[in-house]
NUNU-815611 format. One record per atom (N, C-alpha, C): x, z, y; residue in one letter. Coordinates in steps of 0.02 Angstrom, whole numbers. Example, Ala and Ser with C-alpha at 12.3 -4.5 7.8 and 13.67 -1.06 7.14 Angstrom:
R     east       up    north   residu
R      660      390     -284        A
R      615      390     -225        A
R      660      390     -165        A
R      642      354     -112        S
R      684      357      -53        S
R      645      394        2        S
***
This chain:
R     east       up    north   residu
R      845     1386      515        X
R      859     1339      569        X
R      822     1274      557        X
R      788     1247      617        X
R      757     1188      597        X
R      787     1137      654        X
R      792     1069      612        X
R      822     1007      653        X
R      777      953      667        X
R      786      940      720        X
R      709      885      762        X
R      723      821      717        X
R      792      803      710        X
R      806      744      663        X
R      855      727      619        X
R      867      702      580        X
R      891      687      510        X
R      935      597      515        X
R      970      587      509        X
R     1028      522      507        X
R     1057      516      436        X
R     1030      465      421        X
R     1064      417      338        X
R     1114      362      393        X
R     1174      356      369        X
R     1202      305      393        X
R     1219      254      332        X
R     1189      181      373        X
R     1185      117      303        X
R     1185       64      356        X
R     1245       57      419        X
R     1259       -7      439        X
R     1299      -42      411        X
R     1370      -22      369        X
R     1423      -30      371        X
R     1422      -74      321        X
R     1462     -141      316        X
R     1495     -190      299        X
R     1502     -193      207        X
R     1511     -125      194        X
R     1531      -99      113        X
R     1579     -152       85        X
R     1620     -164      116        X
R     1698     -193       88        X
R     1721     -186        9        X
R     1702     -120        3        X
R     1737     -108      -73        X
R     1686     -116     -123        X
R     1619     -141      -95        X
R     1568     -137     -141        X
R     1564     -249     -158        X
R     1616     -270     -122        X
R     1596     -339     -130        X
R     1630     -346     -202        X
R     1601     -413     -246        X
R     1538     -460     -191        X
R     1466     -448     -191        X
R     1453     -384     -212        X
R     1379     -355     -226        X
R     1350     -362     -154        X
R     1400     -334     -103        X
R     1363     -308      -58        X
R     1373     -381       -1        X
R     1390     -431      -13        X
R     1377     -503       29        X
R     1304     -513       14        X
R     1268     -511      -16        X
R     1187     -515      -49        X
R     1140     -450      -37        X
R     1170     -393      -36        X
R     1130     -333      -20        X
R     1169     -281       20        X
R     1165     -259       82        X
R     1219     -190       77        X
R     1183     -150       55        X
R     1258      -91       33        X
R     1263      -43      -17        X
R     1223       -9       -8        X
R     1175       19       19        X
R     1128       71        7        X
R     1057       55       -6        X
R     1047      -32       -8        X
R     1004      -47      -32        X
R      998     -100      -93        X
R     1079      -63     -115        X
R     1053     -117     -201        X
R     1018      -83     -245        X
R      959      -95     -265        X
R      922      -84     -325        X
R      930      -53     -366        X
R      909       17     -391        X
R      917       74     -447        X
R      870       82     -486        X
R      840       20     -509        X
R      800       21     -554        X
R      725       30     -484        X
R      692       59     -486        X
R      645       88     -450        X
R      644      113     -376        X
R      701       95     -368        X
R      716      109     -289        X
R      785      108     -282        X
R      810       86     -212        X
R      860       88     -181        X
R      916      126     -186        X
R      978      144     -170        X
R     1038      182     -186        X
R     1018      232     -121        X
R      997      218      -70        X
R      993      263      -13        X
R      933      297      -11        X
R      867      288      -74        X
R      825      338      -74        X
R      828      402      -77        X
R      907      437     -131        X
R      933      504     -126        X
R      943      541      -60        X
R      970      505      -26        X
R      998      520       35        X
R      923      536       78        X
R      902      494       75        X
R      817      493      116        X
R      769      564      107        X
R      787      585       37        X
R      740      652       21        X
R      772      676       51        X
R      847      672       20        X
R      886      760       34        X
R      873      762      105        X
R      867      729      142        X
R      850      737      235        X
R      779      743      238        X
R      726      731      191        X
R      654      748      192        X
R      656      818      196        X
R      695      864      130        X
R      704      933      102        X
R      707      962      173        X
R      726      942      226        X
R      751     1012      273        X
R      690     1016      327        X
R      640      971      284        X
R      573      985      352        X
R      557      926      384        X
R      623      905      403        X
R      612      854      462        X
R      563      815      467        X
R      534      792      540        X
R      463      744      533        X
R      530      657      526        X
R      547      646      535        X
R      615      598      577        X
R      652      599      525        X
R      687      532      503        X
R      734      511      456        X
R      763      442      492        X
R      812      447      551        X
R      834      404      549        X
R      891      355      525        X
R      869      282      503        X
R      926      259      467        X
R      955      202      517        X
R     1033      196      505        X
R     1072      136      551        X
R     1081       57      516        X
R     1059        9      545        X
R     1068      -40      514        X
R     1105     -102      545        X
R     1151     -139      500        X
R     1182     -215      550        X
R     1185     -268      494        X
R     1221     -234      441        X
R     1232     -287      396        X
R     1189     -301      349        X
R     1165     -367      347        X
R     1116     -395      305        X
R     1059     -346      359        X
R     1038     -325      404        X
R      977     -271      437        X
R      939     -288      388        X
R      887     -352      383        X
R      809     -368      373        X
R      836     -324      290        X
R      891     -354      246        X
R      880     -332      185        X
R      895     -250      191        X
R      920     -245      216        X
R      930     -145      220        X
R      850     -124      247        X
R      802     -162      288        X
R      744     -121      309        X
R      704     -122      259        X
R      697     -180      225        X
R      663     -213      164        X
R      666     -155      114        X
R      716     -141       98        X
R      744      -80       58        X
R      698      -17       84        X
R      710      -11      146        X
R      671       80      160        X
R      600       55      147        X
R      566       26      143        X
R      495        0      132        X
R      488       58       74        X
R      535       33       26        X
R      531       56      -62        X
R      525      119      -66        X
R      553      135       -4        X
R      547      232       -9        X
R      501      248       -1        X
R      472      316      -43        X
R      402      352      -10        X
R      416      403       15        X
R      420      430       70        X
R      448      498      101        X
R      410      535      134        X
R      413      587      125        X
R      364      664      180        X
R      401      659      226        X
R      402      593      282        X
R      440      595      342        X
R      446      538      370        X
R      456      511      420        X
R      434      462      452        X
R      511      420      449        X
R      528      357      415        X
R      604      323      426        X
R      579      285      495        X
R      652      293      546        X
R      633      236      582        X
R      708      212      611        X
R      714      157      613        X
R      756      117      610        X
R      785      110      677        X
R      854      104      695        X
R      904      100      735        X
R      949       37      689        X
R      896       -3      725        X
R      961      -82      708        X
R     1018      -97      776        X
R     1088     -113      753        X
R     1141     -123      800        X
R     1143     -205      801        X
R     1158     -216      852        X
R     1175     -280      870        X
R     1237     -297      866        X
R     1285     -246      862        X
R     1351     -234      854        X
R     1384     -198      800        X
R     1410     -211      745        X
R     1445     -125      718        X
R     1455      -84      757        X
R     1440      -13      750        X
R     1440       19      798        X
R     1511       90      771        X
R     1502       71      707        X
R     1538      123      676        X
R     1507      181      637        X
R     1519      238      611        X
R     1488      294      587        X
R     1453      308      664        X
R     1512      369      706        X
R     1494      392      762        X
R     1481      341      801        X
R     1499      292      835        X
R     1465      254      879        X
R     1392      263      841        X
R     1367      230      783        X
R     1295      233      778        X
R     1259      272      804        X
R     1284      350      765        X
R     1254      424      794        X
R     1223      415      859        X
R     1300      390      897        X
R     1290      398      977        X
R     1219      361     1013        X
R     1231      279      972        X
R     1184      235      984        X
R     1105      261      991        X
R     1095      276      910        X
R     1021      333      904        X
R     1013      394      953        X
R     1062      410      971        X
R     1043      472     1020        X
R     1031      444     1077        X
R     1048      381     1108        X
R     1054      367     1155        X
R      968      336     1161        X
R      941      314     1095        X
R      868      281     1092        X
R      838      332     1091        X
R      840      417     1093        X
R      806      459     1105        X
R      775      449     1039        X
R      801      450      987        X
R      781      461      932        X
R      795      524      871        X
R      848      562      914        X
R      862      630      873        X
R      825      679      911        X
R      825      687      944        X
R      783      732      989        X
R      824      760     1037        X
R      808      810     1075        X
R      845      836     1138        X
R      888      906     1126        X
R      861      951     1079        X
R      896     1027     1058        X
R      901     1017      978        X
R      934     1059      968        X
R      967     1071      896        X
R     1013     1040      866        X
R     1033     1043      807        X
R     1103     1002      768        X
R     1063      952      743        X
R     1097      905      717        X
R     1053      853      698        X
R     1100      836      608        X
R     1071      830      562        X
R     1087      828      507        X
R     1099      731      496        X
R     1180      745      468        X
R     1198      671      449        X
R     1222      650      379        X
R     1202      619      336        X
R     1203      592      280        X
R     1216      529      260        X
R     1279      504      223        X
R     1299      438      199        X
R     1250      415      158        X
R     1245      362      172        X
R     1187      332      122        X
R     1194      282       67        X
R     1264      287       38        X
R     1286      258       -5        X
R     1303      314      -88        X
R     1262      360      -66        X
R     1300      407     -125        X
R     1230      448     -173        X
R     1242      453     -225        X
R     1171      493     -251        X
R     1185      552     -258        X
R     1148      596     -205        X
R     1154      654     -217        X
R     1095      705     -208        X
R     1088      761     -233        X
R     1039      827     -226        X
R     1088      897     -216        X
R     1088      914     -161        X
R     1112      975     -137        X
R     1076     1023     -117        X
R     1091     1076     -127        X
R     1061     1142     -102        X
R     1093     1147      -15        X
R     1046     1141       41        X
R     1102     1134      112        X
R     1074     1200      134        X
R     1048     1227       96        X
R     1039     1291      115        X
R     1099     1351      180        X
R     1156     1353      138        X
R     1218     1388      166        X
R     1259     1330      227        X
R     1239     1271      213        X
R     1244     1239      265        X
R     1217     1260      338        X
R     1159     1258      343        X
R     1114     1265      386        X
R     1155     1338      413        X
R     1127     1404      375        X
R     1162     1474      369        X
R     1216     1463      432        X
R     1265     1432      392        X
R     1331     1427      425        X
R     1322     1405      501        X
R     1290     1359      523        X
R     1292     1316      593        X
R     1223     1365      628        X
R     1204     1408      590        X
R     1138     1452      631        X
R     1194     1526      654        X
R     1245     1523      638        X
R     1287     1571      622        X
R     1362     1581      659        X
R     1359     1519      669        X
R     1436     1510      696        X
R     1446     1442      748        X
R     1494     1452      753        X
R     1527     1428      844        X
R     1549     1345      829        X
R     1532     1337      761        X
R     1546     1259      746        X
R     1544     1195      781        X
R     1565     1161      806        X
R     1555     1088      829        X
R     1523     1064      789        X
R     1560     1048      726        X
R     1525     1019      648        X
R     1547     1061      616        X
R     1481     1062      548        X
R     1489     1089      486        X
R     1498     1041      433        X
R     1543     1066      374        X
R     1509      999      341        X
R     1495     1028      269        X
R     1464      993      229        X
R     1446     1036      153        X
R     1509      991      123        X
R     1534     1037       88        X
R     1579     1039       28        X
R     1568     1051      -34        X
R     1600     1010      -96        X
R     1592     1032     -146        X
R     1645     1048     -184        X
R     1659     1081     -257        X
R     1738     1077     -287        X
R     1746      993     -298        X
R     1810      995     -277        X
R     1847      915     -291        X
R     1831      901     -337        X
R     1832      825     -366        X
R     1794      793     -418        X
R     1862      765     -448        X
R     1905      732     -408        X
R     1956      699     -417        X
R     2003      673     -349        X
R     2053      722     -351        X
R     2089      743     -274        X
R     2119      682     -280        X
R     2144      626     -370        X
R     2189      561     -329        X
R     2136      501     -313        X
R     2072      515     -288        X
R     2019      458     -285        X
R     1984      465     -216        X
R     1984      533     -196        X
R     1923      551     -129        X
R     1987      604      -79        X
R     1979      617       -9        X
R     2023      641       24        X
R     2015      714        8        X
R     2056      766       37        X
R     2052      831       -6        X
R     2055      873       85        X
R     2001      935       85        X
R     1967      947      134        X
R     1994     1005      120        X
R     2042     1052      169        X
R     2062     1108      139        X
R     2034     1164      199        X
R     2004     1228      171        X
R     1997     1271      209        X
R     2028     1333      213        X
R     2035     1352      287        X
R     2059     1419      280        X
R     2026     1489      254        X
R     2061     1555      262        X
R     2007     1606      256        X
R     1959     1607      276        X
R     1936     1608      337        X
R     1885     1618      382        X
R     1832     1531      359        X
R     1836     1503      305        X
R     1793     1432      310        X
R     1803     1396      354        X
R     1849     1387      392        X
R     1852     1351      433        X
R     1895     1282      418        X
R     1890     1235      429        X
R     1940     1170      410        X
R     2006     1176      439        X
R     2043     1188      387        X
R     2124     1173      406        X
R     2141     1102      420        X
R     2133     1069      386        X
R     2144      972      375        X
R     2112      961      329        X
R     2121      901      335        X
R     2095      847      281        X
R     2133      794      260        X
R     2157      811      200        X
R     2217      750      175        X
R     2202      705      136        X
R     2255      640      139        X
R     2233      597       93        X
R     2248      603       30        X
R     2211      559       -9        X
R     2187      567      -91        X
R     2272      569     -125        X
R     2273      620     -171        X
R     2341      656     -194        X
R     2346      700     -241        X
R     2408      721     -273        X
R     2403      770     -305        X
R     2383      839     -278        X
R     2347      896     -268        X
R     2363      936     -243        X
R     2419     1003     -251        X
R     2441     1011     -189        X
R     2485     1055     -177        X
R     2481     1117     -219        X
R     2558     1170     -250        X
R     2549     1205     -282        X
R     2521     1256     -212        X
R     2483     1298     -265        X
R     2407     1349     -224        X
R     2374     1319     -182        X
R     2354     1248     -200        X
R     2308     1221     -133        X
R     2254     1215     -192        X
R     2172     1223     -124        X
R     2126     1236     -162        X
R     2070     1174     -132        X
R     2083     1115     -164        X
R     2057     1069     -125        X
R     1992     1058     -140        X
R     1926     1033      -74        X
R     1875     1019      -69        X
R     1863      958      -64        X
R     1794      935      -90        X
R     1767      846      -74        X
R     1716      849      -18        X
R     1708      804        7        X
R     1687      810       63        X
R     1619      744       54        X
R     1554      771       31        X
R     1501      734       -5        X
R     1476      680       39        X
R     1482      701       96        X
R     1449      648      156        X
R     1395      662      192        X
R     1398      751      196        X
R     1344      776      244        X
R     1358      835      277        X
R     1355      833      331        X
R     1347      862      392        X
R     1308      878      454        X
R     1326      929      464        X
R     1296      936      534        X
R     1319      963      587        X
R     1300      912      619        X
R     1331      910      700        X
R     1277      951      748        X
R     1329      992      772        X
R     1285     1022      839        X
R     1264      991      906        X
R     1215     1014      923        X
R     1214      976      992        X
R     1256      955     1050        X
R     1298     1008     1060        X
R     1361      985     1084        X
R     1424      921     1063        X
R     1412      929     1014        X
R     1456      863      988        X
R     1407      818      990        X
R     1381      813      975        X
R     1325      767      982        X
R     1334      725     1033        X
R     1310      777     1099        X
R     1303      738     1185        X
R     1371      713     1195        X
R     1427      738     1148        X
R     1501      732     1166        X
R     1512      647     1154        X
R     1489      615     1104        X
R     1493      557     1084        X
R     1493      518     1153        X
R     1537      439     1141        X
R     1510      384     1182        X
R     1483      359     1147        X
R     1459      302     1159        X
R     1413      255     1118        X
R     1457      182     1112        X
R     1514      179     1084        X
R     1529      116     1079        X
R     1580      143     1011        X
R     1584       71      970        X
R     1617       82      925        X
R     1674      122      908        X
R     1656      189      846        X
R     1714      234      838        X
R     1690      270      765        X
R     1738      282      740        X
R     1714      347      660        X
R     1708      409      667        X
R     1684      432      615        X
R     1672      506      623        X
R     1723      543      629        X
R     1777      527      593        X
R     1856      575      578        X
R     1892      567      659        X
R     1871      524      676        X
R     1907      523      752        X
R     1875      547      819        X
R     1798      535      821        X
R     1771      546      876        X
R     1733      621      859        X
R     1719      655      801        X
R     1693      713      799        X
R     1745      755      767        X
R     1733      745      708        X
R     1809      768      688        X
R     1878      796      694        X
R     1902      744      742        X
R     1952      758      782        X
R     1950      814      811        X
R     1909      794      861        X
R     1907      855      912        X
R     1899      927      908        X
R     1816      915      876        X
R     1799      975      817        X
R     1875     1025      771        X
R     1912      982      762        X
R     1993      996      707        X
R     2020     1054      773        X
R     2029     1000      817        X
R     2063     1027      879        X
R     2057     1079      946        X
R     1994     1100      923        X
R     1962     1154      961        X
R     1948     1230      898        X
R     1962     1194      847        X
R     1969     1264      788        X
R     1883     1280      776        X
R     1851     1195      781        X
R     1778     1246      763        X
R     1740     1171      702        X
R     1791     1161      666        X
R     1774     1102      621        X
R     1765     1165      568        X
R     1692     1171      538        X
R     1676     1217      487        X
R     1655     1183      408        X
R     1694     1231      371        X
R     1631     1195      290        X
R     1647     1237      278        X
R     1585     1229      209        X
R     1545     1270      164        X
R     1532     1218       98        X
R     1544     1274       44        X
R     1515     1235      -16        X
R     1466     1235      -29        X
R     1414     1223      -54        X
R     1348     1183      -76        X
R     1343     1164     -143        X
R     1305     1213     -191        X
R     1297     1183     -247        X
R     1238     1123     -258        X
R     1256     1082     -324        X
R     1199     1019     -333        X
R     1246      973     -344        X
R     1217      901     -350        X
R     1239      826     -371        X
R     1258      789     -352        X
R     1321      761     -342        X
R     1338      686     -306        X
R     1384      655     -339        X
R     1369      575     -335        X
R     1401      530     -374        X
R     1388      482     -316        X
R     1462      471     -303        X
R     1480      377     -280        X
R     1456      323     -298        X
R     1413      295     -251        X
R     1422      214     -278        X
R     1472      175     -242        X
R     1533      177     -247        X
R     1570      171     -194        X
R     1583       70     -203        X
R     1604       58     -269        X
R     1646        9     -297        X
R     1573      -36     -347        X
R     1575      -97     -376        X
R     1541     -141     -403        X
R     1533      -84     -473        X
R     1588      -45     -504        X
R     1578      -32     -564        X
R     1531       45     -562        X
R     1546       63     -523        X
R     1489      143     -498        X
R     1424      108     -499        X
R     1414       95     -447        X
R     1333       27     -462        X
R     1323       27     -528        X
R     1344      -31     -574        X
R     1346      -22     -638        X
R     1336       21     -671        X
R     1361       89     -689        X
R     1350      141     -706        X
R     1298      184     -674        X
R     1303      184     -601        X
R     1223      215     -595        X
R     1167      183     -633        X
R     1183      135     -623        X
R     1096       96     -654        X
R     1087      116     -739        X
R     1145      102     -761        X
R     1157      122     -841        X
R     1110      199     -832        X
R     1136      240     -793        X
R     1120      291     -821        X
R     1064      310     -779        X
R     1026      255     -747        X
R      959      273     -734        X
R      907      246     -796        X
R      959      198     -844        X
R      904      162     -875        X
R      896      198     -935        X
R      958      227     -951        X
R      977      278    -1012        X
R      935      240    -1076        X
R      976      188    -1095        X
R      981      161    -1159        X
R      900      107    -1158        X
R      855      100    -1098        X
R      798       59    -1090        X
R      847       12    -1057        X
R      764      -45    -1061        X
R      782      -92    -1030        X
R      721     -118     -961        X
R      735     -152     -916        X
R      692     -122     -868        X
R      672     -216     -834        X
R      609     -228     -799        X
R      597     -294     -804        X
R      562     -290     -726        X
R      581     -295     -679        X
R      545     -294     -589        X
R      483     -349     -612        X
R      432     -348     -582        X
R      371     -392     -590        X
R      379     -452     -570        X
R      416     -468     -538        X
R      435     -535     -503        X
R      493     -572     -535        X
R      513     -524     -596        X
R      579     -572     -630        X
R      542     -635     -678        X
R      548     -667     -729        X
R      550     -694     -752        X
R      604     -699     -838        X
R      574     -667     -885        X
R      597     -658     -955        X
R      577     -688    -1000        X
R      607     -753    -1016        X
R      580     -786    -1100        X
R      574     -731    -1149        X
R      509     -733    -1184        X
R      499     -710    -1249        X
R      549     -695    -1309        X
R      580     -763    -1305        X
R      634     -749    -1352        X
R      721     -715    -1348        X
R      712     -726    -1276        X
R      774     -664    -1240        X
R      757     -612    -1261        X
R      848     -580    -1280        X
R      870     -504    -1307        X
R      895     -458    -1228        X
R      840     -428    -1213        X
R      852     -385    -1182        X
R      877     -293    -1200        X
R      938     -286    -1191        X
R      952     -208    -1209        X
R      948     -160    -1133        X
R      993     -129    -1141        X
R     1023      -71    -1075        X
R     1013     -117    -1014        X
R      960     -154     -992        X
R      966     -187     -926        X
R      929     -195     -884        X
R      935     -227     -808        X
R      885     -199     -788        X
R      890     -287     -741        X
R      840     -328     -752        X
R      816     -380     -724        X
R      770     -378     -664        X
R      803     -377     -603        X
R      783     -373     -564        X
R      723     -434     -508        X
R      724     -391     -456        X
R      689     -452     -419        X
R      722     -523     -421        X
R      659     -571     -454        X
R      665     -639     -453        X
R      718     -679     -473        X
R      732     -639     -535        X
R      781     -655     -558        X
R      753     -702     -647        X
R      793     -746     -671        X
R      752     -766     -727        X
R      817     -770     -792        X
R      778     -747     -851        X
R      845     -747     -911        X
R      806     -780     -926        X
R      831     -867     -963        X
R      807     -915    -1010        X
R      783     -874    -1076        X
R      782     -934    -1107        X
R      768     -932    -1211        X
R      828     -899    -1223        X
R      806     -864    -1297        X
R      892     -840    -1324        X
R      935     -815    -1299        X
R      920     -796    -1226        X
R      977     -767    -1177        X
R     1010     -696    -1221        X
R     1065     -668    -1199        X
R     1081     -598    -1234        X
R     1101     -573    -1148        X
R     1052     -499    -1151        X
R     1083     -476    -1087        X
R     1081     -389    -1096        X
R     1150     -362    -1086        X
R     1156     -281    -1110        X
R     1197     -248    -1068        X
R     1191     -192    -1051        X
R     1229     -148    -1000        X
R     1234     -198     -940        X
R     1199     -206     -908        X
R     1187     -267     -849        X
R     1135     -255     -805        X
R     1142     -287     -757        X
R     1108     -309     -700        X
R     1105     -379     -688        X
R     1050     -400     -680        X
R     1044     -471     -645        X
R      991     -470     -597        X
R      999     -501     -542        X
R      953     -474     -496        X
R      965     -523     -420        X
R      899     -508     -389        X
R      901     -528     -304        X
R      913     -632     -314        X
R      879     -648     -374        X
R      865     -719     -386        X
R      912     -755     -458        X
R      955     -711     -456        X
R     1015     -723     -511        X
R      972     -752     -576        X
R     1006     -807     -606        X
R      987     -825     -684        X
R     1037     -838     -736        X
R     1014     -814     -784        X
R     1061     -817     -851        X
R     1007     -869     -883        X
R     1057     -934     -897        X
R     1037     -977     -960        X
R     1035     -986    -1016        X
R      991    -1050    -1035        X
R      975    -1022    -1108        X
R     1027    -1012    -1165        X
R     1024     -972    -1200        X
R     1072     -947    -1259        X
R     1129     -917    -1209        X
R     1138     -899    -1155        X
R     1199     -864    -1138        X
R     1200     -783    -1143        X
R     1265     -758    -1141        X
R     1261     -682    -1144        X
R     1298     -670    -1070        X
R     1272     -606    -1076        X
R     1278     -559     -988        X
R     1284     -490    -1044        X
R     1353     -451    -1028        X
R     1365     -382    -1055        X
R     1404     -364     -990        X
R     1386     -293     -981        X
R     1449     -245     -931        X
R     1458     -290     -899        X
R     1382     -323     -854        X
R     1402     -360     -790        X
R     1339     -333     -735        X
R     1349     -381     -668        X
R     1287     -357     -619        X
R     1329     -450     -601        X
R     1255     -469     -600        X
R     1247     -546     -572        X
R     1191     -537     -514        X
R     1210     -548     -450        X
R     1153     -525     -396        X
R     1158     -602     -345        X
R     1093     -627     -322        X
R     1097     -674     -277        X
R     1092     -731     -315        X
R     1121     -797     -257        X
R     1112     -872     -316        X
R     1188     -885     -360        X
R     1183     -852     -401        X
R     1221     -865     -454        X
R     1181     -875     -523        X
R     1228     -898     -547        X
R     1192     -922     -611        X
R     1233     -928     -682        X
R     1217     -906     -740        X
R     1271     -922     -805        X
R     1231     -975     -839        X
R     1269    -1021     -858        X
R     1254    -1112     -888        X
R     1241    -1095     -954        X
R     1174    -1142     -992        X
R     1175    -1150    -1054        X
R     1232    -1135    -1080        X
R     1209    -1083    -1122        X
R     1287    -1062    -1168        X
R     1344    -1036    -1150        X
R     1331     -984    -1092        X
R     1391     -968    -1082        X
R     1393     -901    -1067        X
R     1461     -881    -1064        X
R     1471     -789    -1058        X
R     1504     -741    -1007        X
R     1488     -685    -1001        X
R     1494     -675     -934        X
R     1505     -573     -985        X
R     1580     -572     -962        X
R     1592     -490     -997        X
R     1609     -463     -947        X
R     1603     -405     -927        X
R     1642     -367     -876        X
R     1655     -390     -822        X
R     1574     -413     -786        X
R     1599     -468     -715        X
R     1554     -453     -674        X
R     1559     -459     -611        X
R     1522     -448     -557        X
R     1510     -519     -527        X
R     1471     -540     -518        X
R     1461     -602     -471        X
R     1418     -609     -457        X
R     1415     -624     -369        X
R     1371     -622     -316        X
R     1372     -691     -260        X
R     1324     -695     -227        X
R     1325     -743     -183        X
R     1263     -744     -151        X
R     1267     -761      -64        X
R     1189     -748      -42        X
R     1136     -799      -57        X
R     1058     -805      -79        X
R     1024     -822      -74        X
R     1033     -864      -23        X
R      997     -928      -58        X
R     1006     -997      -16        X
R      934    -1000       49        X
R      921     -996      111        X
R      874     -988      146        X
R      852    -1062      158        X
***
């Protein structure tokens, strides 16, 4: 099955990602070498598509700035809102700019999450069956953290509950953040602000043709300030990493970190398992451990900063 176009969604506000994401939204904070939403960008390259479109509102210029960084076998092109539009309102929005195309399902992907999936049996499934939406599934990661997606015999979606213990003989699924919507749901959308669980979802639930499938491969949340953190850790895997535009005294101890754009560590600085970045400075002789300092913030001669996130936007 082939799809005319491909949807990363990266308008949204990222609430749980503050105060990182007042200075960057979440799919375009910095992973060392590229963006958090470059994963998302292949895995929608992988299925062919010429078309990768992404949604943008919050912070736009810094979320487009971001797709720059990507190199893709596929053309990104941008659907900026003037409004939040929502998950599905966006969808609707882009369809409405004649930017998914006119036939087929159109493949949709969160763009806050790192992942590599096989969508192989995805595809299968919606070339196959009577679906509204499909969505790829994986085994639950942790049923009291992410909602739990339960299916019947036939693969089909029974519900979707919130994050819990699961039920004795319940066999609960995670629900990675990709789907595909058929053309029919698709045209079904309005175009004004609404989510996916309500305006596709729903209905899809309620007509008995909301489908998943599991999907083997990789995904990890950047949901929260400390996931960030840990992605980057474990992109840097025990290096330390210096953007060309930062600024590093000689005599600064750089470990596990990754000094980002235009950012400057004084003399003597100590900086480890960290981020500093998007203009941020650590002064001289201060330490930065198990932190992310992003924007105009700053740590004072001599001072320390453990287990902290702090952000603020760049002064224009």
């Amino acid at each position: 099955m082939k799809i005319a176009a491909a949807m990363v969604l990266a308008a949204g506000r990222g609430e749980r990602m503050r105060p990182l994401s007042s200075v960057l939204p979440k799919p375009a904070l910095p992973l060392v070498d590229e963006p958090v939403i470059a994963s998302a960008l292949r895995l929608a390259a992988t299925t062919g598509t010429r078309r990768v479109v992404v949604n943008t509102w919050h912070l736009a210029r810094a979320m487009e700035r971001a797709l720059t960084e990507v190199e893709l076998d596929a053309e990104i092109v941008v659907s900026r809102e003037e409004e939040l539009m929502d998950t599905a309102g966006g969808i609707a929005l882009a369809r409405d700019r004649d930017l998914l195309g006119d036939r087929g399902p159109v493949l949709i992907i969160n763009g806050d999450g790192l992942l590599s999936l096989d969508l192989g049996p995805l595809f299968e499934r919606m070339a196959q069956t009577d679906d509204m939406v499909s969505l790829a599934l994986i085994p639950h990661l942790d049923p009291l953290r992410w909602s739990r997606v339960i299916l019947n015999p036939t693969q089909m979606v029974g519900c979707i509950k919130k994050p819990g213990a699961p039920e004795t003989g319940e066999d609960p699924f995670l629900y990675p953040g990709v789907m595909l919507v058929s053309r029919q749901a698709l045209n079904g959308l309005t175009a004004r602000p609404g989510a996916v669980g309500e305006c596709l979802w729903g209905p899809a639930l309620a007509e008995g043709r909301l489908g998943g499938v599991v999907v083997s491969g990789h995904w990890r949340e950047v949901g929260v300030p400390r996931d960030y953190l840990e992605a980057v850790l474990g992109r840097l895997n025990g290096r330390g990493a210096v953007h060309p535009s930062a600024h590093v005294d000689p005599s600064a101890s750089i470990g596990a970190a990754f000094i980002g754009r235009n950012a400057r560590v004084e003399a003597r600085a100590v900086v480890g398992e960290a981020v500093v970045a998007e203009g941020a400075t650590v002064g001289r002789e201060a330490r930065v451990v198990r932190s992310v300092l992003l924007g105009h913030v700053s740590v004072e001669t001599g001072g320390s900063v453990v287990d902290g996130f702090r952000a603020a936007h760049p002064r224009t």
